[in-house]
PDB file of N, CA, C, O and CB in Angstrom:
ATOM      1  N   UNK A   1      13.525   5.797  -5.157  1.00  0.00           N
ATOM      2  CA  UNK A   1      12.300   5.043  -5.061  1.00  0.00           C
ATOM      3  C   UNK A   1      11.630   4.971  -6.418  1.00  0.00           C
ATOM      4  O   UNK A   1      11.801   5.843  -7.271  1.00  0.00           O
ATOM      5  CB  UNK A   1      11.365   5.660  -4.029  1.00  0.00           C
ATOM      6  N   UNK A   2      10.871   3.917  -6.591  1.00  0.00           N
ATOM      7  CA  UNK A   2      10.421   3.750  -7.718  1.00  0.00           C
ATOM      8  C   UNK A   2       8.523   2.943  -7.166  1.00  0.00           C
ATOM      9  O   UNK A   2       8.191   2.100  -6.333  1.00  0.00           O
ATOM     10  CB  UNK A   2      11.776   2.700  -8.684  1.00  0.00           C
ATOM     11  N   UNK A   3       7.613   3.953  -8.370  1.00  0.00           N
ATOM     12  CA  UNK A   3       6.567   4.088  -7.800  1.00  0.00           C
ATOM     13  C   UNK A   3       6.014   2.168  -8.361  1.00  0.00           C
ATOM     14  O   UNK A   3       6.633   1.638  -9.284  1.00  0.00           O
ATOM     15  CB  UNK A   3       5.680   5.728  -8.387  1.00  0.00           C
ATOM     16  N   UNK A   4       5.011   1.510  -7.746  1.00  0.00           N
ATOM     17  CA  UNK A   4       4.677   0.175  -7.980  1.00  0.00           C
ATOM     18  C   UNK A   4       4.524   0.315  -9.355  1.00  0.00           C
ATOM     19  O   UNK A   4       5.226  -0.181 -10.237  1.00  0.00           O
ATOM     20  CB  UNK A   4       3.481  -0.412  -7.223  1.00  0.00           C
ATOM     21  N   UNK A   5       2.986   1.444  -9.527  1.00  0.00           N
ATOM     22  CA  UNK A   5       2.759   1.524 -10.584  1.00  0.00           C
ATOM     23  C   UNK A   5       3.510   2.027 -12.114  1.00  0.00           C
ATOM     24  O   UNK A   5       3.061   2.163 -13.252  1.00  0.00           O
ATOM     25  CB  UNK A   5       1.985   1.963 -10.255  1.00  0.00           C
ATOM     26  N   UNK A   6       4.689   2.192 -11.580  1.00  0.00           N
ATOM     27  CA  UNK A   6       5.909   2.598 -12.849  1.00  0.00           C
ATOM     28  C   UNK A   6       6.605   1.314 -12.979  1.00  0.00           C
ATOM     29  O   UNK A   6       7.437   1.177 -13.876  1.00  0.00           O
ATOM     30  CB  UNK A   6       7.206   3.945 -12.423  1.00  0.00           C
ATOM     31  N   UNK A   7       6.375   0.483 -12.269  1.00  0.00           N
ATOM     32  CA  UNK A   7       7.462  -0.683 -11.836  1.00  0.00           C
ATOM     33  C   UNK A   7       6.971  -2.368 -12.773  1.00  0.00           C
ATOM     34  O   UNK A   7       7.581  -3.209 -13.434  1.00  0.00           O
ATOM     35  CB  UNK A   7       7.283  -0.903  -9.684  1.00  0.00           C
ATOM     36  N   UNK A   8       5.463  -2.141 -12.289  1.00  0.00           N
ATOM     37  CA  UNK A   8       4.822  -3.189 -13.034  1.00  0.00           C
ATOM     38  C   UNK A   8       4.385  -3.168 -14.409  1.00  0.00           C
ATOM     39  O   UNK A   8       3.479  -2.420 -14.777  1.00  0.00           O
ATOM     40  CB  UNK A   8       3.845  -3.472 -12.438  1.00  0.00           C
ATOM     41  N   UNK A   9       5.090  -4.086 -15.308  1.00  0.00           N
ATOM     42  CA  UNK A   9       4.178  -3.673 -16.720  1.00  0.00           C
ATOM     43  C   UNK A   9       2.840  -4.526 -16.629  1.00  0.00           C
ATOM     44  O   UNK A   9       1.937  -3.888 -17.171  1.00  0.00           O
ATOM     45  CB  UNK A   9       5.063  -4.126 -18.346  1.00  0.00           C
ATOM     46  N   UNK A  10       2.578  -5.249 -16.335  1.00  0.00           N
ATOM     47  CA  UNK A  10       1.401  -6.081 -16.400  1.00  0.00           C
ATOM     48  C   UNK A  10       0.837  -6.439 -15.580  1.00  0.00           C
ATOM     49  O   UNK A  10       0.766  -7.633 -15.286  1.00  0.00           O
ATOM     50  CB  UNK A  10       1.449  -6.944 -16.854  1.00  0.00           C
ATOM     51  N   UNK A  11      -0.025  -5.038 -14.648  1.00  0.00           N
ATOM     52  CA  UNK A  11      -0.782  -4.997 -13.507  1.00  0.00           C
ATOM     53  C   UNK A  11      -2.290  -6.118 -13.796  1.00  0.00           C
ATOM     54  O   UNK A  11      -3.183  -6.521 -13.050  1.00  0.00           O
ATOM     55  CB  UNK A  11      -1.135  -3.237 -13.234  1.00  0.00           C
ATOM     56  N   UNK A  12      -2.119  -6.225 -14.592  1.00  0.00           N
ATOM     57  CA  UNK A  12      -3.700  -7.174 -14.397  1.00  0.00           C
ATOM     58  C   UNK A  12      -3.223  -8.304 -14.161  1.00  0.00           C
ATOM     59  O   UNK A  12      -4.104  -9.034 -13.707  1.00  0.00           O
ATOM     60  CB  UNK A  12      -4.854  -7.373 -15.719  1.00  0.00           C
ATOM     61  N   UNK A  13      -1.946  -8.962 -14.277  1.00  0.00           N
ATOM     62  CA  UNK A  13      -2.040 -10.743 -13.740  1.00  0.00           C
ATOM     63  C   UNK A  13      -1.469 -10.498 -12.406  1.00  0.00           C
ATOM     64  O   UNK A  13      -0.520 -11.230 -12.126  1.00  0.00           O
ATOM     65  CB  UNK A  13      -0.941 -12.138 -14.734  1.00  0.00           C
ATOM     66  N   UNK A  14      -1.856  -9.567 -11.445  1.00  0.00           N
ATOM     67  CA  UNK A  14      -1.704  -9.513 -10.275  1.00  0.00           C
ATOM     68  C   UNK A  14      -3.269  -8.722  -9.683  1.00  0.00           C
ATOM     69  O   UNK A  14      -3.984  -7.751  -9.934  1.00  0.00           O
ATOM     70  CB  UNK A  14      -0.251  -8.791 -10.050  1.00  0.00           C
ATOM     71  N   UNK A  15      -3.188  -9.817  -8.814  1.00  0.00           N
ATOM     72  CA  UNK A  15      -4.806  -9.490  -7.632  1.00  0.00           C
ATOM     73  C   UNK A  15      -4.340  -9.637  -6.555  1.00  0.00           C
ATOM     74  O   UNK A  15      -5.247 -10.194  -5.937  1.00  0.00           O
ATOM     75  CB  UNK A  15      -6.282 -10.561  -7.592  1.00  0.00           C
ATOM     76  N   UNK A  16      -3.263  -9.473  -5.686  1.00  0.00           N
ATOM     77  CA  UNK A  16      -2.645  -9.938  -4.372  1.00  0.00           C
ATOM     78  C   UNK A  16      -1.509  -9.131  -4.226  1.00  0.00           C
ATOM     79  O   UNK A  16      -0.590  -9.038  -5.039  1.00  0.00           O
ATOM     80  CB  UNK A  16      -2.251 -11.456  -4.302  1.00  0.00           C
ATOM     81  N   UNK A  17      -1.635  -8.445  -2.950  1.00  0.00           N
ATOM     82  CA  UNK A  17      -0.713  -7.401  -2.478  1.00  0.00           C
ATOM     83  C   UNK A  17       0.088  -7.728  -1.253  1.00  0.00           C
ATOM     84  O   UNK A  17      -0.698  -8.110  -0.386  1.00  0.00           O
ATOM     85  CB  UNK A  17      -1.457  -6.193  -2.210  1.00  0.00           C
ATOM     86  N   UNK A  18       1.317  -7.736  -0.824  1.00  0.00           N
ATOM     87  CA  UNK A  18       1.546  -7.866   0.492  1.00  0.00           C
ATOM     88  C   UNK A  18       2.908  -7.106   0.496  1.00  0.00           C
ATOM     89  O   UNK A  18       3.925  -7.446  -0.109  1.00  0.00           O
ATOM     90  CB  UNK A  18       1.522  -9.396   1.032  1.00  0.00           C
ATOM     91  N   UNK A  19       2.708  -5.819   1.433  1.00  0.00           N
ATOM     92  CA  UNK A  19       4.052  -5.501   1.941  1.00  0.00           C
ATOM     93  C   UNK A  19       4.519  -5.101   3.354  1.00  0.00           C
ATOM     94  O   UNK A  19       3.771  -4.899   4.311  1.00  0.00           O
ATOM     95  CB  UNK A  19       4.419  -4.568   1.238  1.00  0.00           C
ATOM     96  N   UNK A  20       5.722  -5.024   3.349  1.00  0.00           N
ATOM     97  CA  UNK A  20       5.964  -4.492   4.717  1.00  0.00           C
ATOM     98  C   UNK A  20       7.412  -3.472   4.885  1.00  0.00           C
ATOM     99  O   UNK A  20       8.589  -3.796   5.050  1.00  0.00           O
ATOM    100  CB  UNK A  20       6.079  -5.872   5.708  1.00  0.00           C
ATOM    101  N   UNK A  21       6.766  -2.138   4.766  1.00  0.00           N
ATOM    102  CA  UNK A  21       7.882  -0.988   4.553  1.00  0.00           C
ATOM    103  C   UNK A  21       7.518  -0.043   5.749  1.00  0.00           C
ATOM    104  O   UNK A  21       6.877   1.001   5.626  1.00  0.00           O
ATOM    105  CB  UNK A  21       7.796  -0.113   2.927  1.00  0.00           C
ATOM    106  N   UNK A  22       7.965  -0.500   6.809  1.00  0.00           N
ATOM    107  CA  UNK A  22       8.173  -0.092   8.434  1.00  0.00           C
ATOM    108  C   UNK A  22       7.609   1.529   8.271  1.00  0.00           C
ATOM    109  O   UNK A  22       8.275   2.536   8.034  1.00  0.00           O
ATOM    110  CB  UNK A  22      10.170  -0.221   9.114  1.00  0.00           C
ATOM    111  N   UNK A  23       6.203   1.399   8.477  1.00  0.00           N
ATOM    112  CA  UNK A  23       5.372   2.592   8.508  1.00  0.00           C
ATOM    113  C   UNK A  23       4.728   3.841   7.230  1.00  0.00           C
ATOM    114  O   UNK A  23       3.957   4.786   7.395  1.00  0.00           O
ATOM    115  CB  UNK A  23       6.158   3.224   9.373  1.00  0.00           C
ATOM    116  N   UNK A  24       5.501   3.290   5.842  1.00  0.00           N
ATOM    117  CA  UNK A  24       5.544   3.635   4.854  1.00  0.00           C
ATOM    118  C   UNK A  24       4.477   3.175   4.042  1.00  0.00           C
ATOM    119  O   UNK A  24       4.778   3.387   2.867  1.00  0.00           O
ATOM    120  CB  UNK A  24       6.574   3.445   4.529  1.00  0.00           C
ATOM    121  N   UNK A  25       3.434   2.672   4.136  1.00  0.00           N
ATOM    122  CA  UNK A  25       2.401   2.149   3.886  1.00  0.00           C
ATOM    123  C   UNK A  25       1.427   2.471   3.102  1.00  0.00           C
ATOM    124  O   UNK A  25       0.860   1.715   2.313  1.00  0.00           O
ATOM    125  CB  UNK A  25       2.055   2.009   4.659  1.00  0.00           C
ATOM    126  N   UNK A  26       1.032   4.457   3.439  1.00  0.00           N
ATOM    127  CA  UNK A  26      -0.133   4.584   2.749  1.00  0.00           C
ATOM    128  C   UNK A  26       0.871   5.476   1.403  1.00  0.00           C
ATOM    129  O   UNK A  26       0.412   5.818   0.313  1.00  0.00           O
ATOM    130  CB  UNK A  26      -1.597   5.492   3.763  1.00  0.00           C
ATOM    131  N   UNK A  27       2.198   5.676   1.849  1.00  0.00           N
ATOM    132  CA  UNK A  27       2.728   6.789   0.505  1.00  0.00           C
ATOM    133  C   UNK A  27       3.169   4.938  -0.454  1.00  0.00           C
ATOM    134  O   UNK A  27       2.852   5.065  -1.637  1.00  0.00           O
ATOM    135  CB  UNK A  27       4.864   8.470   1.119  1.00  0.00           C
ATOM    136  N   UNK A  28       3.547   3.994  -0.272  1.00  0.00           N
ATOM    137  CA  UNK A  28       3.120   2.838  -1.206  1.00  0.00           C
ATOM    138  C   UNK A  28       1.630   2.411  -1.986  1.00  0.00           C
ATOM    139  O   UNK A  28       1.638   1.731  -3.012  1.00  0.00           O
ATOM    140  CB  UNK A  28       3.391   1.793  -0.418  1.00  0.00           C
ATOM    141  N   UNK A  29       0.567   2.826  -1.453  1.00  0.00           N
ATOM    142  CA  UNK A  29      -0.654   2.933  -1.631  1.00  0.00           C
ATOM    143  C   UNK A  29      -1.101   4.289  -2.688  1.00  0.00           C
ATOM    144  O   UNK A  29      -2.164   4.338  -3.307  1.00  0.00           O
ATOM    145  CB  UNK A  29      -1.181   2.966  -0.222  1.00  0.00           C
ATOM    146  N   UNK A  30      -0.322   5.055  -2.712  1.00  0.00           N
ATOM    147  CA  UNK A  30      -0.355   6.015  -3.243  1.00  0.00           C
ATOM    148  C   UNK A  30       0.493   6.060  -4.313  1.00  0.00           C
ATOM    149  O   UNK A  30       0.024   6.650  -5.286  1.00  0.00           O
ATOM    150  CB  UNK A  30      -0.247   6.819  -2.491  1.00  0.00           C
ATOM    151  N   UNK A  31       1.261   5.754  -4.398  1.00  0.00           N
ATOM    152  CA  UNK A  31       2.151   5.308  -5.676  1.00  0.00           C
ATOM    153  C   UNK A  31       1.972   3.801  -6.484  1.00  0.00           C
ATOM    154  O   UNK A  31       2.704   3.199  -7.269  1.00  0.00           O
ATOM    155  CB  UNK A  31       3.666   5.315  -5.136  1.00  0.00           C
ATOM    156  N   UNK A  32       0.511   3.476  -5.843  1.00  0.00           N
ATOM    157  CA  UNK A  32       0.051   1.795  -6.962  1.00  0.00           C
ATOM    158  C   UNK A  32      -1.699   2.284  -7.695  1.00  0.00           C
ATOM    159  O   UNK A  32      -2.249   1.586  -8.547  1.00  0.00           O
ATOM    160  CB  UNK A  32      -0.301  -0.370  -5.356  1.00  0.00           C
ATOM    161  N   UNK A  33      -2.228   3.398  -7.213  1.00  0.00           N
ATOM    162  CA  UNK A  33      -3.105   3.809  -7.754  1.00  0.00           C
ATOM    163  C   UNK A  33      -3.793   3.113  -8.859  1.00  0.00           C
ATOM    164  O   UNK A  33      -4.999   2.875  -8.919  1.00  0.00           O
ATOM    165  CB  UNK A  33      -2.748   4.766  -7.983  1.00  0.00           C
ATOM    166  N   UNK A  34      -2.725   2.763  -9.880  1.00  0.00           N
ATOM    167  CA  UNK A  34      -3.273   1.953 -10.968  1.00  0.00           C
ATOM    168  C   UNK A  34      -3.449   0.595 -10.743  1.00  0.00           C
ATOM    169  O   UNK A  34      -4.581   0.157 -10.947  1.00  0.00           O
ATOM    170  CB  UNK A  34      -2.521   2.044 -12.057  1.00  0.00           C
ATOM    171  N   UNK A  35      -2.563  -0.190 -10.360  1.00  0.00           N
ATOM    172  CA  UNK A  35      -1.744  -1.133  -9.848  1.00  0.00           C
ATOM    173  C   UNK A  35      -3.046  -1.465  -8.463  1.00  0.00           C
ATOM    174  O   UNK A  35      -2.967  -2.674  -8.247  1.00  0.00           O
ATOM    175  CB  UNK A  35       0.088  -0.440  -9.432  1.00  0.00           C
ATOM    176  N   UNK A  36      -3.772  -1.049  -7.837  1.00  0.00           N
ATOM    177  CA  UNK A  36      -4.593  -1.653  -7.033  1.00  0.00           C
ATOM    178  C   UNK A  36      -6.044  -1.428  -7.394  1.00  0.00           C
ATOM    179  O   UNK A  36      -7.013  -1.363  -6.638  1.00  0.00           O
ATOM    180  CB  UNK A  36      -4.298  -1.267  -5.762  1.00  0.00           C
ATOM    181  N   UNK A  37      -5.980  -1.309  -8.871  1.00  0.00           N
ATOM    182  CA  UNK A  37      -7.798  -1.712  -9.759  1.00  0.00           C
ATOM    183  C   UNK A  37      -7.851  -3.078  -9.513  1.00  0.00           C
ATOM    184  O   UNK A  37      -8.877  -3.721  -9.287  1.00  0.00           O
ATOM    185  CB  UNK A  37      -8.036  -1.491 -11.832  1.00  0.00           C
ATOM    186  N   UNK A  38      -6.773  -3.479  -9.561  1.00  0.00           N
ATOM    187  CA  UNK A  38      -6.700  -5.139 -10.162  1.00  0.00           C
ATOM    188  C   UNK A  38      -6.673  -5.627  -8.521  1.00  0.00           C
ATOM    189  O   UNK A  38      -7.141  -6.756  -8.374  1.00  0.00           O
ATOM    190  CB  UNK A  38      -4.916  -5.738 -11.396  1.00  0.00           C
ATOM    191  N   UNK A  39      -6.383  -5.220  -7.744  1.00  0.00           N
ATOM    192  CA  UNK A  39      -5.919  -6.180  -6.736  1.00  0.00           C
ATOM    193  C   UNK A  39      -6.884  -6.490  -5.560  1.00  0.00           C
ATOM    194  O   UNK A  39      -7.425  -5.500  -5.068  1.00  0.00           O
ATOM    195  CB  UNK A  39      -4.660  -5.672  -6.176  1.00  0.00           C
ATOM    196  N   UNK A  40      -7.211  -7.788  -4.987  1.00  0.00           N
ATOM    197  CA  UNK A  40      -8.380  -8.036  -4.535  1.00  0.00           C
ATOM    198  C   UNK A  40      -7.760  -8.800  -2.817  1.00  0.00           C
ATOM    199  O   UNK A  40      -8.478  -9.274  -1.938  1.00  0.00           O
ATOM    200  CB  UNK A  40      -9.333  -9.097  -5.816  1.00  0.00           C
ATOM    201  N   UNK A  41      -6.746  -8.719  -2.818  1.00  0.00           N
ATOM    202  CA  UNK A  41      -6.388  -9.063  -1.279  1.00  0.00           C
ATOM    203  C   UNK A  41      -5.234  -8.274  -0.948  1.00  0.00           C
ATOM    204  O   UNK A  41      -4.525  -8.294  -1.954  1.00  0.00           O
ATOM    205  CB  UNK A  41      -6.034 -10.651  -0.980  1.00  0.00           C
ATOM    206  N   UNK A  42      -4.673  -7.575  -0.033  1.00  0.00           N
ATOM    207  CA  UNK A  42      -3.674  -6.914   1.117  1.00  0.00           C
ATOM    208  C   UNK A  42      -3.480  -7.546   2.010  1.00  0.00           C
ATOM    209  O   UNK A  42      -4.381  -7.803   2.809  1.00  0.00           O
ATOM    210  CB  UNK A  42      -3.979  -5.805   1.729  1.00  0.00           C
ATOM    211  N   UNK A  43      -1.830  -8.138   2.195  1.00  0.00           N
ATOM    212  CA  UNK A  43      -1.880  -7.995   3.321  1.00  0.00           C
ATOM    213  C   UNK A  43      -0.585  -7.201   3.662  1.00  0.00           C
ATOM    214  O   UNK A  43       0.351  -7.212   2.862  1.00  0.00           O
ATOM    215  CB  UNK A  43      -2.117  -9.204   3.908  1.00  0.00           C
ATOM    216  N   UNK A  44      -0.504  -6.448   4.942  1.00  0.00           N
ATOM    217  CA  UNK A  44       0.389  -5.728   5.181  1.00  0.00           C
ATOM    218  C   UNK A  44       0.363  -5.390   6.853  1.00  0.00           C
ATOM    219  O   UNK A  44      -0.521  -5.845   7.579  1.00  0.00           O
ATOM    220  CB  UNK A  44       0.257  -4.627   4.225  1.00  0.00           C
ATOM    221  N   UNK A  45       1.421  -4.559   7.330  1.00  0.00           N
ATOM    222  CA  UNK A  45       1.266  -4.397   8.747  1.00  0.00           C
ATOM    223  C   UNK A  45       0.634  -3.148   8.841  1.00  0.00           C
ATOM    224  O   UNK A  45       0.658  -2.293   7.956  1.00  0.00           O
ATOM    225  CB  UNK A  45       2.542  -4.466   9.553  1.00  0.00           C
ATOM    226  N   UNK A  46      -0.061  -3.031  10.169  1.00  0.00           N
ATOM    227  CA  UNK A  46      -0.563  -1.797  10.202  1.00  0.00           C
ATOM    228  C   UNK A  46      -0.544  -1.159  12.044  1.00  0.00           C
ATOM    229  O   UNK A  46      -0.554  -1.715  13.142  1.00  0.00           O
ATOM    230  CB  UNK A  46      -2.172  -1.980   9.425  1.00  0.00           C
ATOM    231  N   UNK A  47      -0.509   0.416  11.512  1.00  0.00           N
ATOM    232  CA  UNK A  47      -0.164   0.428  13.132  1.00  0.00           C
ATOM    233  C   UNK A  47      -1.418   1.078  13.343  1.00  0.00           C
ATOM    234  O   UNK A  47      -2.115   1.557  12.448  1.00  0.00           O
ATOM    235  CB  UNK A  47       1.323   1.310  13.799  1.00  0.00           C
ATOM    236  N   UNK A  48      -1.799   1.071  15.153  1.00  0.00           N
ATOM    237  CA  UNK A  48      -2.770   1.816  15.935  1.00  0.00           C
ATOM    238  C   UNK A  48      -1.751   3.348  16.460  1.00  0.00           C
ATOM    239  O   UNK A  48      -2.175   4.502  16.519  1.00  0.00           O
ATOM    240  CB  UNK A  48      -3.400   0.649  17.405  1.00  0.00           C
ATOM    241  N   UNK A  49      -0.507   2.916  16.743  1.00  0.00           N
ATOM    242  CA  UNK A  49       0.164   4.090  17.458  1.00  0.00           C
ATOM    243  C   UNK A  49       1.333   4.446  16.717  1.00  0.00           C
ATOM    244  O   UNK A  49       1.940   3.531  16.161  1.00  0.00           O
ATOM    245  CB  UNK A  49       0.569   3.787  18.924  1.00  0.00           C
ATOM    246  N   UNK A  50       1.678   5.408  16.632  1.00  0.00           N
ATOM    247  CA  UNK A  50       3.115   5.903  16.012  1.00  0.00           C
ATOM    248  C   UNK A  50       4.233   5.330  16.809  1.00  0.00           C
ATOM    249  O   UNK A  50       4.819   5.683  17.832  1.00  0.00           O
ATOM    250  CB  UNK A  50       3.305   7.565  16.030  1.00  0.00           C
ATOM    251  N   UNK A  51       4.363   3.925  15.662  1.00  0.00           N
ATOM    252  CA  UNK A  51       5.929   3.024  16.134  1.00  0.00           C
ATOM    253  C   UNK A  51       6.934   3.661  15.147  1.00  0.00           C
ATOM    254  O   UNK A  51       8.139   3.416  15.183  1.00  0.00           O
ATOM    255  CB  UNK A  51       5.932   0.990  15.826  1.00  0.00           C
ATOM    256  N   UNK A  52       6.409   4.412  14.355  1.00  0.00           N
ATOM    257  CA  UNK A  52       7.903   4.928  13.603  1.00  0.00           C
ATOM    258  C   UNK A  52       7.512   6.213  13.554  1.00  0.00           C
ATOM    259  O   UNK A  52       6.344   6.569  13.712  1.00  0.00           O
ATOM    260  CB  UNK A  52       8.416   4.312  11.967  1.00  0.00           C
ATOM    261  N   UNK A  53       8.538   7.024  13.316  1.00  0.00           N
ATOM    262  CA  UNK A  53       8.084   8.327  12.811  1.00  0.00           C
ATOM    263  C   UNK A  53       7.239   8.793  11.958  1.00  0.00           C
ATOM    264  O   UNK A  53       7.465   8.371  10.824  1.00  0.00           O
ATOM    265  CB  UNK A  53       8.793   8.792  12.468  1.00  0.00           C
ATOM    266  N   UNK A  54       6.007   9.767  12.066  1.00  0.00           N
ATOM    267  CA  UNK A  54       5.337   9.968  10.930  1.00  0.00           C
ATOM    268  C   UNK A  54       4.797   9.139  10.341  1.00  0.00           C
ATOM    269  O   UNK A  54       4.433   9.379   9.190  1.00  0.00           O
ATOM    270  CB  UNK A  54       5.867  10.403  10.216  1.00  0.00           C
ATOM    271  N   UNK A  55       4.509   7.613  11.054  1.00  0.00           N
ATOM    272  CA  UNK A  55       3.856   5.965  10.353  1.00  0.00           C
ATOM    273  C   UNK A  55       2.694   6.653  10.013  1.00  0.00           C
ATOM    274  O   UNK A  55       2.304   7.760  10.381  1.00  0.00           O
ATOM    275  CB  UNK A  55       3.506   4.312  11.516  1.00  0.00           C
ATOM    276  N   UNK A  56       1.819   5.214   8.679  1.00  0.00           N
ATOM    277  CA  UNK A  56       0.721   5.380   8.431  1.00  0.00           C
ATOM    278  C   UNK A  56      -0.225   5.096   9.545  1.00  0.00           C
ATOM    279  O   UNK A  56       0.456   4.749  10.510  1.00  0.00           O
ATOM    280  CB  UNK A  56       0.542   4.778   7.415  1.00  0.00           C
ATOM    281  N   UNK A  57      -1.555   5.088   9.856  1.00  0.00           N
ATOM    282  CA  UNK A  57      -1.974   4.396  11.203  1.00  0.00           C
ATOM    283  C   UNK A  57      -3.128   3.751  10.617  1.00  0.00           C
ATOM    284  O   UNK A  57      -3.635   4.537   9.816  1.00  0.00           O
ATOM    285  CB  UNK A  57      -2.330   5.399  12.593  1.00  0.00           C
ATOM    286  N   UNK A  58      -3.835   2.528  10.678  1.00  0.00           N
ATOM    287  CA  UNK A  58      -4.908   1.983  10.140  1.00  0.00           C
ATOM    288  C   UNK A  58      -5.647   3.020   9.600  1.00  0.00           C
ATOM    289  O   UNK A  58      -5.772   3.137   8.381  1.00  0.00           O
ATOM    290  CB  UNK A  58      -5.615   1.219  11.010  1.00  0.00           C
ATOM    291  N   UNK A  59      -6.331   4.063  10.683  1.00  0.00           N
ATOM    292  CA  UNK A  59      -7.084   4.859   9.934  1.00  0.00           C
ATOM    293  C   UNK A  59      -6.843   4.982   8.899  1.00  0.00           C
ATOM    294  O   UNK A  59      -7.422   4.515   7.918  1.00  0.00           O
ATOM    295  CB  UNK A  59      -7.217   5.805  10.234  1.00  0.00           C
ATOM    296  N   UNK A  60      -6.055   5.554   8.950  1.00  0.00           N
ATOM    297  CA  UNK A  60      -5.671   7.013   7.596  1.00  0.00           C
ATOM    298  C   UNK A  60      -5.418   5.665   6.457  1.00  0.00           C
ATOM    299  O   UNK A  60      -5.544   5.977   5.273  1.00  0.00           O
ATOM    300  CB  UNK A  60      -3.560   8.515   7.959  1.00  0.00           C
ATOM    301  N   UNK A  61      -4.981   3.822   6.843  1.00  0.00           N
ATOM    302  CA  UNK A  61      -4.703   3.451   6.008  1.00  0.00           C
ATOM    303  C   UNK A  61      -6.087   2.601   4.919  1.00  0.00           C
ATOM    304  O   UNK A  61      -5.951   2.064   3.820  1.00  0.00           O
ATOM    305  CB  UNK A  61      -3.619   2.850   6.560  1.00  0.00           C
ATOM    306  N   UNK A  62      -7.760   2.828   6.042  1.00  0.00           N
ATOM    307  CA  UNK A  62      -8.788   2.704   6.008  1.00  0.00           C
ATOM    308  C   UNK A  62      -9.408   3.665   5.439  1.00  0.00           C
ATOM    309  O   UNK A  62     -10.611   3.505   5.231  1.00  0.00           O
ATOM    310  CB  UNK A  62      -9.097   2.443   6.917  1.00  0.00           C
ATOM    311  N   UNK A  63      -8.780   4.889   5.043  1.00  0.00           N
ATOM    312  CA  UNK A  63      -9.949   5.836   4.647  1.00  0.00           C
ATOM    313  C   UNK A  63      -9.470   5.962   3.297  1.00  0.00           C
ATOM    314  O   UNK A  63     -10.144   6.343   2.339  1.00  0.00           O
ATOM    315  CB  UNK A  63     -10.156   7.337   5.503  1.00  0.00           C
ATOM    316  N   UNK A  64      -7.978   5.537   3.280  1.00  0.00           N
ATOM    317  CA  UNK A  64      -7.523   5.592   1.529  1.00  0.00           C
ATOM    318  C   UNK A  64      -7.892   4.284   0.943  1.00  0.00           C
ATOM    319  O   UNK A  64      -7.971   4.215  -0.284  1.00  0.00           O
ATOM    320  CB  UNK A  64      -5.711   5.798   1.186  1.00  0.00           C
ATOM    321  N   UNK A  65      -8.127   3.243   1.663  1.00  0.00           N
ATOM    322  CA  UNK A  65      -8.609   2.056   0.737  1.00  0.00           C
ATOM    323  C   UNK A  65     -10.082   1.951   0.723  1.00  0.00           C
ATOM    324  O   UNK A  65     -10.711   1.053   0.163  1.00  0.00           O
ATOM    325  CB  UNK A  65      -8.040   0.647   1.208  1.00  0.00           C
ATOM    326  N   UNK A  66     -10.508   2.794   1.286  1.00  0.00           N
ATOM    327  CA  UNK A  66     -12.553   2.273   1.367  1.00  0.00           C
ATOM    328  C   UNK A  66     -12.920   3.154   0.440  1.00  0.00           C
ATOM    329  O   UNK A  66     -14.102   3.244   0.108  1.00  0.00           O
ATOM    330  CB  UNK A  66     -13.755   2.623   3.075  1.00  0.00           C
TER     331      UNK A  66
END
């Protein structure tokens, strides 16, 4: 794996996020740290109930982005 923020050299001409890594969500969020100063829209899936093992769940994916 390779973290966003190691990945992108030129995080500022990006303001727009969208992924979808089947429950893997907030450890992606956590590895763009830098990489989401700049970014002003998400979109991504999010769960209420554990559809995968160990998924992120809105909450937890609400309390790391607020």
């Amino acid at each position: 794996m390779v973290r966003l923020d190691d990945f992108l050299e030129a995080r500022e001409n990006y303001n727009f996020l969208t992924i979808d890594v089947q429950g893997y969500e907030l450890e992606v969020f956590k590895g763009s740290r830098e990489t989401m100063k700049n970014i002003d829209y998400i979109i991504t899936e999010v769960n209420r109930d554990e559809l995968y093992k160990n998924c992120a769940r809105v909450e937890q994916l609400d309390k790391f982005l607020g």
